[in-house]
Structures are given as C-alpha cells and as structure tokens.
DSSP file (Angstrom, degrees, kcal/mol; ACC not computed):
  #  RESIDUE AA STRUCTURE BP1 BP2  ACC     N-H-->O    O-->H-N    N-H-->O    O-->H-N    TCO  KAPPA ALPHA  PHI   PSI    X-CA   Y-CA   Z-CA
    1    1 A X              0   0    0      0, 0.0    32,-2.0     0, 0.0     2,-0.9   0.000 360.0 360.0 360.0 127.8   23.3  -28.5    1.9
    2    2 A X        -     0   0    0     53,-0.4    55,-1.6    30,-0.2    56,-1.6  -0.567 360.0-158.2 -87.9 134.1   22.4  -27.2   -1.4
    3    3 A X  E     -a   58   0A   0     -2,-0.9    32,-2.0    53,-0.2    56,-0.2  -0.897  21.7-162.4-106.9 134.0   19.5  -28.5   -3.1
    4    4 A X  E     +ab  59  35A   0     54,-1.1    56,-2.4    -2,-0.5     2,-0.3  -0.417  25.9 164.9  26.7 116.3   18.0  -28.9   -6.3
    5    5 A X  E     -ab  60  36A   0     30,-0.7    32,-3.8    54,-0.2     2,-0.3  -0.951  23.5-159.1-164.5 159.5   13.8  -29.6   -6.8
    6    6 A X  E     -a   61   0A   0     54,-2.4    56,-4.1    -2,-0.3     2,-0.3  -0.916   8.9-159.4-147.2 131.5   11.3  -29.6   -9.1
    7    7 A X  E     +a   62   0A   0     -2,-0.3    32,-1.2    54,-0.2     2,-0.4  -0.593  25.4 153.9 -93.8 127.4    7.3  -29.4   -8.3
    8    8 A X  E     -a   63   0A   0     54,-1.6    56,-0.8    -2,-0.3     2,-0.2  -0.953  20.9-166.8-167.0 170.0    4.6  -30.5  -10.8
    9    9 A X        -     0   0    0     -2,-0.4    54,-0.0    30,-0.4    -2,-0.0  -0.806  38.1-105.0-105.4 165.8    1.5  -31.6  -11.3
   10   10 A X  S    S+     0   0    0      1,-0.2    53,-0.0    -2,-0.2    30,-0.0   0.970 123.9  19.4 -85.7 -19.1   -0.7  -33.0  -13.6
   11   11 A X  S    S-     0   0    0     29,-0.0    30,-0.7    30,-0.0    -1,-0.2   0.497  95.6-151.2-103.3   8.3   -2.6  -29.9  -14.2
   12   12 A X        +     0   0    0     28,-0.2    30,-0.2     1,-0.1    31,-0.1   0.778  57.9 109.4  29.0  48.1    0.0  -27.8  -12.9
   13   13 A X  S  > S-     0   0    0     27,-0.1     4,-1.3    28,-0.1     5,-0.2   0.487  92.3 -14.5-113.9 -90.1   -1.7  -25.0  -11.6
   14   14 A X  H  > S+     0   0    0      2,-0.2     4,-5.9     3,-0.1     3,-0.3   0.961 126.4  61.9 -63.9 -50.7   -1.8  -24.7   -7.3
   15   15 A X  H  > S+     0   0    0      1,-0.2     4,-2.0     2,-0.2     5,-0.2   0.890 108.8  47.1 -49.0 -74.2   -0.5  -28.4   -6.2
   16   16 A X  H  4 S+     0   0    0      1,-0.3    -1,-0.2     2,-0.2    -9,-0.2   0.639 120.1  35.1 -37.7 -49.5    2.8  -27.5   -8.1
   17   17 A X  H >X S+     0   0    0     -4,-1.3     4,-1.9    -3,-0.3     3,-1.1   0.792 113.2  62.3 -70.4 -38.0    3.2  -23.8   -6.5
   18   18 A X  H 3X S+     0   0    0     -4,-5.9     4,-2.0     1,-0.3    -2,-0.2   0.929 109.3  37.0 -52.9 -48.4    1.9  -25.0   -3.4
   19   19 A X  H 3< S+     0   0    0     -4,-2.0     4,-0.4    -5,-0.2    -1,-0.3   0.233 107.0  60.9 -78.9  21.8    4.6  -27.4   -3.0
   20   20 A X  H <4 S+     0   0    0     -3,-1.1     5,-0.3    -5,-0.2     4,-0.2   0.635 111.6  46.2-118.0 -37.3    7.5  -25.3   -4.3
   21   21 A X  H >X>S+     0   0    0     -4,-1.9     3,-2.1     2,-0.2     4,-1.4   0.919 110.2  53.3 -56.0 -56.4    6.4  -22.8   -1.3
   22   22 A X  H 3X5S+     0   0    0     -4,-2.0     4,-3.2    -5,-0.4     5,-0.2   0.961 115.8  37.8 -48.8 -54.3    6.2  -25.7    1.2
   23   23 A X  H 3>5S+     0   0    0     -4,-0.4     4,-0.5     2,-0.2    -1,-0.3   0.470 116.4  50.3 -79.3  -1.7    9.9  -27.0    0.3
   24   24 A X  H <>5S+     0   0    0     -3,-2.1     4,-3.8    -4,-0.2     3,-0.3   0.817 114.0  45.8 -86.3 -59.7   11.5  -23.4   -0.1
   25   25 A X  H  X5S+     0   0    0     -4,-1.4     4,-2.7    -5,-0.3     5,-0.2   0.935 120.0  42.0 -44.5 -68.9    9.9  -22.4    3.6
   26   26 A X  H  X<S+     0   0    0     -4,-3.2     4,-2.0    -5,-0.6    -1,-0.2   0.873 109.7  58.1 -56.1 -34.1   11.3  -26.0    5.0
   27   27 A X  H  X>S+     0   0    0     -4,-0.5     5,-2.2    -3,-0.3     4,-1.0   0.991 113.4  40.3 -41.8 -59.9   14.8  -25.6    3.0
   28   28 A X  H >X5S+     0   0    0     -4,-3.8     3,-2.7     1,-0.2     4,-0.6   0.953 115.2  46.9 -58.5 -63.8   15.4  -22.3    5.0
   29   29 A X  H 3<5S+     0   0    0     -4,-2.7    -1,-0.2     1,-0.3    -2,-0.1   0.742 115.9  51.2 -42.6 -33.0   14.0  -23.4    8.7
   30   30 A X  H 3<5S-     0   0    0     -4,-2.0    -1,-0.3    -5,-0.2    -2,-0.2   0.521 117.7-125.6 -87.1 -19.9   16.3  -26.5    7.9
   31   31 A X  H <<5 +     0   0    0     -3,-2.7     2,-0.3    -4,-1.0    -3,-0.2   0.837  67.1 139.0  39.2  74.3   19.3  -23.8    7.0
   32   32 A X     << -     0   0    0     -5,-2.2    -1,-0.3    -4,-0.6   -30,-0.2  -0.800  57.4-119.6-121.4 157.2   19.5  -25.7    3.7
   33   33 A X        +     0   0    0    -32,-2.0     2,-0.2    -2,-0.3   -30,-0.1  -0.408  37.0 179.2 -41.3 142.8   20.0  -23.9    0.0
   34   34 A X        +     0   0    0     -2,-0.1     2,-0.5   -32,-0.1   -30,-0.3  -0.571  24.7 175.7-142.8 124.1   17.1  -24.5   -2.5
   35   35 A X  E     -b    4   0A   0    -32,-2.0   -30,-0.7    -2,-0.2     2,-0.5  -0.953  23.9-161.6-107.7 133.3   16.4  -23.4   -5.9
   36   36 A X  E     -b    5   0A   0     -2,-0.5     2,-0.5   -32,-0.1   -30,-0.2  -0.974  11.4-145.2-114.2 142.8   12.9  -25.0   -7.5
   37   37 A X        -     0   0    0    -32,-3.8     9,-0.2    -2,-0.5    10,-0.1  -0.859   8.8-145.7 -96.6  93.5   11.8  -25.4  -10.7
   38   38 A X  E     -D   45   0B   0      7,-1.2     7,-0.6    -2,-0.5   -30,-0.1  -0.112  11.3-175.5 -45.6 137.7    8.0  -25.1  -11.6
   39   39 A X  E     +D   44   0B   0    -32,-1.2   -30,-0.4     5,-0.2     2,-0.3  -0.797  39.5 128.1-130.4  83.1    7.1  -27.2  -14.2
   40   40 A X  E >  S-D   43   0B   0      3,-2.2     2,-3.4   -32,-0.1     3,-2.4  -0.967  75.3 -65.4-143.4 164.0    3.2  -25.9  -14.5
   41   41 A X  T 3  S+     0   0    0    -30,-0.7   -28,-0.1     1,-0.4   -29,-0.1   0.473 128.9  61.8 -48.7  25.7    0.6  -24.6  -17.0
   42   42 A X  T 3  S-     0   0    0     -2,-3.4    -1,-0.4     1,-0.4     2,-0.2   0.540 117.4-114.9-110.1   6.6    2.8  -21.8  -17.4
   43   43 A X  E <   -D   40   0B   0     -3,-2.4    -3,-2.2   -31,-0.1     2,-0.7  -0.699  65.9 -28.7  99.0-147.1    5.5  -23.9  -18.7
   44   44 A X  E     -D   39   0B   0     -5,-0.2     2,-0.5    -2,-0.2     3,-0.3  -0.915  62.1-172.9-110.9 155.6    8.6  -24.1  -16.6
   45   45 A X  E    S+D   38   0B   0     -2,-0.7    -7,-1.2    -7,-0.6    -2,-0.1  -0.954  70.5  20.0-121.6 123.6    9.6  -20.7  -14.2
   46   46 A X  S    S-     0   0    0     -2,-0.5     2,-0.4    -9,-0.2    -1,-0.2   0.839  86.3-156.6  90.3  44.6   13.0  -20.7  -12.3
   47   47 A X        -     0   0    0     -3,-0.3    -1,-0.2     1,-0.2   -10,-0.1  -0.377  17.6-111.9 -64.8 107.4   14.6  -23.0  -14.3
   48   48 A X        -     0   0    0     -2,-0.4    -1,-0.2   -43,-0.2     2,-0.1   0.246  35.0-152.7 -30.2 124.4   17.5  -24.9  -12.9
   49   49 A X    >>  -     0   0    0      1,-0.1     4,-2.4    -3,-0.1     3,-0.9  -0.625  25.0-105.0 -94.8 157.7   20.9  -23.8  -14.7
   50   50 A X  H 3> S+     0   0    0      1,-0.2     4,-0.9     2,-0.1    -1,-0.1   0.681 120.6  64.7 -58.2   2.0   24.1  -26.1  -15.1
   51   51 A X  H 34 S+     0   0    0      2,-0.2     4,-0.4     3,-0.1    -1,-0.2   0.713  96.5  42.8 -97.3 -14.1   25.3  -24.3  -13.0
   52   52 A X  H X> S+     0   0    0     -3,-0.9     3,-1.8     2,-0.2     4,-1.3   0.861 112.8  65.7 -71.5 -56.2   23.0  -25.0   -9.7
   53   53 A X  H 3< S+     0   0    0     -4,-2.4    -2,-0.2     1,-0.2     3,-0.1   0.945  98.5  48.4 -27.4 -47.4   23.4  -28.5  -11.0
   54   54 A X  T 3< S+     0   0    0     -4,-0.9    -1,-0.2    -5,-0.3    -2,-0.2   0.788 114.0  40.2 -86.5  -7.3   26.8  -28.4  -10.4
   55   55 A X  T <4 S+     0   0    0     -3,-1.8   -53,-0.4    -4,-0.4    -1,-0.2   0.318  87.9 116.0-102.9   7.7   26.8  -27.1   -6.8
   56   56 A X     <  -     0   0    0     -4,-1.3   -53,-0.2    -3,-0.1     3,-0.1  -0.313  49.6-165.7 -55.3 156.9   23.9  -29.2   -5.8
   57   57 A X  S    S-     0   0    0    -55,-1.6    20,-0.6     1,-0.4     2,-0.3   0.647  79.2  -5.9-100.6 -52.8   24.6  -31.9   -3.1
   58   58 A X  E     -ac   3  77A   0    -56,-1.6   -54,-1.1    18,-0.2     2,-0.5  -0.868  63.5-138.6-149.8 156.9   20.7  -33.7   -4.0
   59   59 A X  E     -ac   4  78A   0     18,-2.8    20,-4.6    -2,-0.3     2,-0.7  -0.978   9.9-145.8-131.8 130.6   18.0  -33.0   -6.1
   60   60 A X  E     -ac   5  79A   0    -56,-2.4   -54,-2.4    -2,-0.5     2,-0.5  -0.904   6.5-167.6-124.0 150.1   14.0  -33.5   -5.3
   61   61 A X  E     +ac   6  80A   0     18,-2.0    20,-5.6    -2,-0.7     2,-0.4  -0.886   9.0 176.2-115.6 113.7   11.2  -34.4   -7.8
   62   62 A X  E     +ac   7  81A   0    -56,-4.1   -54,-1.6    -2,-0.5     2,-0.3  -0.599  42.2 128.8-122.6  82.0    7.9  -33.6   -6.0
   63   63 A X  E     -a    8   0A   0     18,-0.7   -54,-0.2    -2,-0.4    20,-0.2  -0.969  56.3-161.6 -80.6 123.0    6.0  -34.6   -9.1
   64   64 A X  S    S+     0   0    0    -56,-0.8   -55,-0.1    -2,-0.3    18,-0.1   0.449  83.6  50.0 -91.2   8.9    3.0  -36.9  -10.3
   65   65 A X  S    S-     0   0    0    -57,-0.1     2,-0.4     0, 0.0    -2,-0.1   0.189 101.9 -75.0-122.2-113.1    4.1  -36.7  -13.8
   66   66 A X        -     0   0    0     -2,-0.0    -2,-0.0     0, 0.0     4,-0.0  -0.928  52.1-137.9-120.1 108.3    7.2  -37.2  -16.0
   67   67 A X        -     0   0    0     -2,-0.4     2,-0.5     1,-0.1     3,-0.5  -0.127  11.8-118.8 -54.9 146.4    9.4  -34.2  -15.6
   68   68 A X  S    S+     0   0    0      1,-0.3    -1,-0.1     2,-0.1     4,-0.0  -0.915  93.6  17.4-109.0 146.2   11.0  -32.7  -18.4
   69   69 A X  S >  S+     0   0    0     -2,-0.5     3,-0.9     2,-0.0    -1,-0.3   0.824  76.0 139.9  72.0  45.7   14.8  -32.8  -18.1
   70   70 A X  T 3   +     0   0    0     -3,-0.5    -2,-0.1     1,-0.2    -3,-0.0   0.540  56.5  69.9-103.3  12.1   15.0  -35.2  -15.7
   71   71 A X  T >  S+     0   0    0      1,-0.2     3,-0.8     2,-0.1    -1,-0.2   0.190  84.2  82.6 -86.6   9.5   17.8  -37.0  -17.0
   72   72 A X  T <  S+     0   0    0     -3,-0.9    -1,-0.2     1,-0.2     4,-0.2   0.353  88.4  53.9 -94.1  -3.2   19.5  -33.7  -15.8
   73   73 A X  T 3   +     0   0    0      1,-0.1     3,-0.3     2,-0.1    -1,-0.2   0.377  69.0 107.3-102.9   4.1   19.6  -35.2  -12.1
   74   74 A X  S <  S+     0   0    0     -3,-0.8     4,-0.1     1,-0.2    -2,-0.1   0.926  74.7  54.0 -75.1 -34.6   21.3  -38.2  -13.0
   75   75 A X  S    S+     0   0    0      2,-0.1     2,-0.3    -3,-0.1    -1,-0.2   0.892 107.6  72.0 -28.2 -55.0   25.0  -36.9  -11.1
   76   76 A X  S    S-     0   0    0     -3,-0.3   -18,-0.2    -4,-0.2   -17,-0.1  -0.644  93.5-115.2-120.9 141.6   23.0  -36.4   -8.2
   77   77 A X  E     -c   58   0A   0    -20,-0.6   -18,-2.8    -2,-0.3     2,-0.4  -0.146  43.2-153.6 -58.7 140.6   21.3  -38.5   -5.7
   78   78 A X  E     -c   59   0A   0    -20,-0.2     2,-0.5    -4,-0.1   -18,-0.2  -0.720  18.0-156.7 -93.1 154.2   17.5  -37.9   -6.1
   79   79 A X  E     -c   60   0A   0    -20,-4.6   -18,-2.0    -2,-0.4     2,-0.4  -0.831  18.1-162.7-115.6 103.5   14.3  -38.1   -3.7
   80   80 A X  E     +c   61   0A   0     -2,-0.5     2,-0.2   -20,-0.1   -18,-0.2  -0.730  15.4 165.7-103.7 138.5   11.4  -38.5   -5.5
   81   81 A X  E     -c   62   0A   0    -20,-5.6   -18,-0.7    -2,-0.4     2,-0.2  -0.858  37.8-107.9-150.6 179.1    8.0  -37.8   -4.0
   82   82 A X    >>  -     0   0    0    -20,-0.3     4,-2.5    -2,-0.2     3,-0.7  -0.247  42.3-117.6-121.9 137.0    4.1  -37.2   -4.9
   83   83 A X  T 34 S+     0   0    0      1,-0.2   -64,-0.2   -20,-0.2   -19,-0.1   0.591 108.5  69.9 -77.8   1.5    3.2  -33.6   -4.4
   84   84 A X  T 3> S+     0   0    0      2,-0.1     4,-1.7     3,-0.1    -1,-0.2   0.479  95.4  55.4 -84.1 -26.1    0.8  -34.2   -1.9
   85   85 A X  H <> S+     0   0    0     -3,-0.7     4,-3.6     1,-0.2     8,-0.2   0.918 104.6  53.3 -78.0 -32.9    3.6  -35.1    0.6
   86   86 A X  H  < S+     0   0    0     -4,-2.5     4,-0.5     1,-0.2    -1,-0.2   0.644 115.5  44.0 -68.4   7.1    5.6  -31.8    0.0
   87   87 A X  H  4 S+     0   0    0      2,-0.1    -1,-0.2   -65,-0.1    -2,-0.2   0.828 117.9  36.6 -86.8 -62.8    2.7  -30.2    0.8
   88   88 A X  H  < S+     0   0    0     -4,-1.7    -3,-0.2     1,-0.2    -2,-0.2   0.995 138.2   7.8 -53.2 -70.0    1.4  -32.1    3.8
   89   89 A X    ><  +     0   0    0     -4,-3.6     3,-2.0     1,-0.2     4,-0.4   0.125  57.8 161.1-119.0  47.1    5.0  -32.6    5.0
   90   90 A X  T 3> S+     0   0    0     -4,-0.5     4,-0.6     1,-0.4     5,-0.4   0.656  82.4  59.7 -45.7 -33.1    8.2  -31.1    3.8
   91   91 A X  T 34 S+     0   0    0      2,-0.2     3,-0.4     1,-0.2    -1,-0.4   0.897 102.3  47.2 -46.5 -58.1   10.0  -31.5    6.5
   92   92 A X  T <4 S+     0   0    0     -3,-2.0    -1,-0.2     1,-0.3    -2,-0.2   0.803 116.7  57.8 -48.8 -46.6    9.6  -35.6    6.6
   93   93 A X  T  4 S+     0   0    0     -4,-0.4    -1,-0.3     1,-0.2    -2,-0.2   0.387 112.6  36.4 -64.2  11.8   10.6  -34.8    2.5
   94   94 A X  S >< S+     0   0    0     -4,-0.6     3,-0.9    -3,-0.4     4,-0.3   0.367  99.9  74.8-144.5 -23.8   13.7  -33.1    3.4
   95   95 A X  T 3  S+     0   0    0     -5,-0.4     3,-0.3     1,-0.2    -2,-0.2   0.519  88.9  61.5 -96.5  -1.5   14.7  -35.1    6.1
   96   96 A X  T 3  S+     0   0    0      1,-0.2    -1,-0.2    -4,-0.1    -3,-0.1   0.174  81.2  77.5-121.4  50.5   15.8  -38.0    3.9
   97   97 A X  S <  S-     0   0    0     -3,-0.9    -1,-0.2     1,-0.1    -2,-0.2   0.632  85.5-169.5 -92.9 -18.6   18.1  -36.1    2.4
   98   98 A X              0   0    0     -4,-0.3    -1,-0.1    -3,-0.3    -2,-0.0  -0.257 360.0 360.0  48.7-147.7   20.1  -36.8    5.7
   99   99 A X              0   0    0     -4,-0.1    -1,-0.2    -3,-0.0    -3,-0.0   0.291 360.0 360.0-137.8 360.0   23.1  -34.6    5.9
C-alpha cells in the first residue's frame, strides 16, 4: 500500500518528527510505502507532490492542528489521528488502514 501522511504539532518541534519516524519505521515493518510531510517550526520538509497524491492508496494526518493543504487529501480516504498515538502506537495507526 502506498501511503501519504503528514505529522504536526502545535509547536512543531520533536512531537512532529517524532511521529514522522514512528510511522515511516511501522510503514516499512508493515511492507507498506510512505512519504511524510513535516509540517513544523521549520515550515514544511518533504513535501508531498501531485504526484505521490496520485499513487497513494490513503493518506494520514497525525496532527493536533489544522494542516495546511489539507484539502489536498480529499481523493483519498484519510485517517486522522493526535500525535501522541503515532508515537505511542503506529502500528494500531496503520492498522486501520486495513488492506
């Protein structure tokens, strides 16, 4: 499956990287695709092109604030989740993507 994701926080400094690690590392064990996109006080880094939009299968929003471009996910089913869970569990996040 390819995936789509994007990590933030409200101060966007660790929570936001932390979870962008957590969900890359669980993508692979899972033998899934992923590209994420940091949305943190550096602005955003790896930014999702159309063109991983358009071979995504799903997209996840592991945010607690209002992403920008997020009407760029509307094509594709989303999972949206707090940024404490991809941290704590990516796995549980990843696993309702089903298959």
């Amino acid at each position: 499956m390819k995936i789509v994701a994007v990590t933030a926080c409200p101060t966007g400094i660790a929570h936001t990287y932390m979870a962008a690690e957590k969900l890359i590392e669980a993508a692979h064990n899972q033998g899934h695709e992923i590209k994420v996109e940091t949305q943190g006080a550096m602005g955003v880094e790896n930014q999702i092109t159309e063109d991983d939009l358009q071979g995504a299968d799903v997209a996840v929003l592991a945010v607690d604030i209002t992403v920008d471009g997020e009407e760029r996910f509307r094509h594709l089913r989303v999972i949206k989740v707090p940024v404490a869970e991809a941290i704590r569990n990516p796995n549980a996040v990843l696993d309702q993507l089903g298959s």
